[in-house]
Each structure stands twice: as C-alpha cells, then as structure tokens.
C-alpha positions in Angstrom: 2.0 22.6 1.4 2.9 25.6 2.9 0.4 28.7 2.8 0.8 31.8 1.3 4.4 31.4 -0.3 3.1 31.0 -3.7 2.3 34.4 -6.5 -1.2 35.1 -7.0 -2.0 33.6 -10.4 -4.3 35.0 -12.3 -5.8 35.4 -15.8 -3.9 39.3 -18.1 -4.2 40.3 -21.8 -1.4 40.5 -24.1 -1.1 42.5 -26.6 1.3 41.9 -29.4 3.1 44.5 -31.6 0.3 44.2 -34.4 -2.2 44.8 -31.6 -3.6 41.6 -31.8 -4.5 40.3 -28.2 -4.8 37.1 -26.4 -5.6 36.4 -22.5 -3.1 33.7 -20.5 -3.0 33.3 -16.8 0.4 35.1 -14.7 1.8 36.3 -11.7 2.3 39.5 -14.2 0.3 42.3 -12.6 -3.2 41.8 -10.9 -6.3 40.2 -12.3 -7.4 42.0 -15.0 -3.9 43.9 -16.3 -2.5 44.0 -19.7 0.6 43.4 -21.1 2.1 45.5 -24.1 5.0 43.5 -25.8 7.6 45.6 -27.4 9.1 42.6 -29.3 7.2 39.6 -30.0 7.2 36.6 -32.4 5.8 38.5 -35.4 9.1 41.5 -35.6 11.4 39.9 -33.4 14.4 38.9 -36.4 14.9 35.8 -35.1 11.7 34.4 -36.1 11.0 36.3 -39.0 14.3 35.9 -40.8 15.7 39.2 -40.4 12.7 41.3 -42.3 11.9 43.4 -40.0 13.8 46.0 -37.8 13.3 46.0 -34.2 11.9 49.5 -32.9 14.0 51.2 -30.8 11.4 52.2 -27.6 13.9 53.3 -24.9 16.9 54.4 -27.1 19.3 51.8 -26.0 19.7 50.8 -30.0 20.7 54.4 -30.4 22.7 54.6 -27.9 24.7 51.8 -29.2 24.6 52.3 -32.6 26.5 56.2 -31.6 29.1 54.4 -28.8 30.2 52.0 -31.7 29.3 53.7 -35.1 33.0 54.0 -35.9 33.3 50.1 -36.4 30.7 50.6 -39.3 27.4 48.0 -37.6 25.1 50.5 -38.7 
C-alpha cells in the first residue's frame, strides 16, 4: 500500500440541530473539531413528514422564495 495518499482519520463531535451531540471518526477537520449540522434527521422534512420548516441560515430560501414568489410556492 502506498504511503501517505490516504486522509488523516480521526475521531470529531457532531452536534445536531437540538444540540444533542455524538463523536464519529472523519477526515472532517482535525482531531478534536466539531461539526454543527444545519439540517439533520430530527428537522430535515423528509424524515419528519413535513412538520417542521427548514431554517433558512445563509438566505438562499429567501432568495428563492423572492426570484419565484409570483408562481405562488410560498
């Protein structure tokens, strides 16, 4: 096997959107990071059933919802 072509793997924290947090190993970061989900399993609408709405961090969904607001998707 050849040396040095493979990510450093290492052990992160991840916290989910209800600030619940678990450790998993990753090339994500360095040892030690963490990693803040803006969408996870417990508000994403595809695997709560549509419940919840998905919170617009960056402004994209805003961005979209004015480019296409006279189609009526609001």
């Amino acid at each position: 096997m050849k040396k040095d072509i493979h990510p450093d793997y290492h052990e992160i924290t991840v916290i989910m959107t209800d600030g619940t947090e678990y450790k998993t190993r990753s090339t994500y970061g360095k040892e030690g990071d963490s990693l803040r989900l803006d969408i996870d399993p417990t508000t994403h609408p595809a695997w709560t059933g549509g419940t919840h709405r998905l919170l617009d961090t960056g402004g994209q969904l805003a961005r979209f919802n004015k480019r296409f607001e006279q189609f009526g998707l609001k």
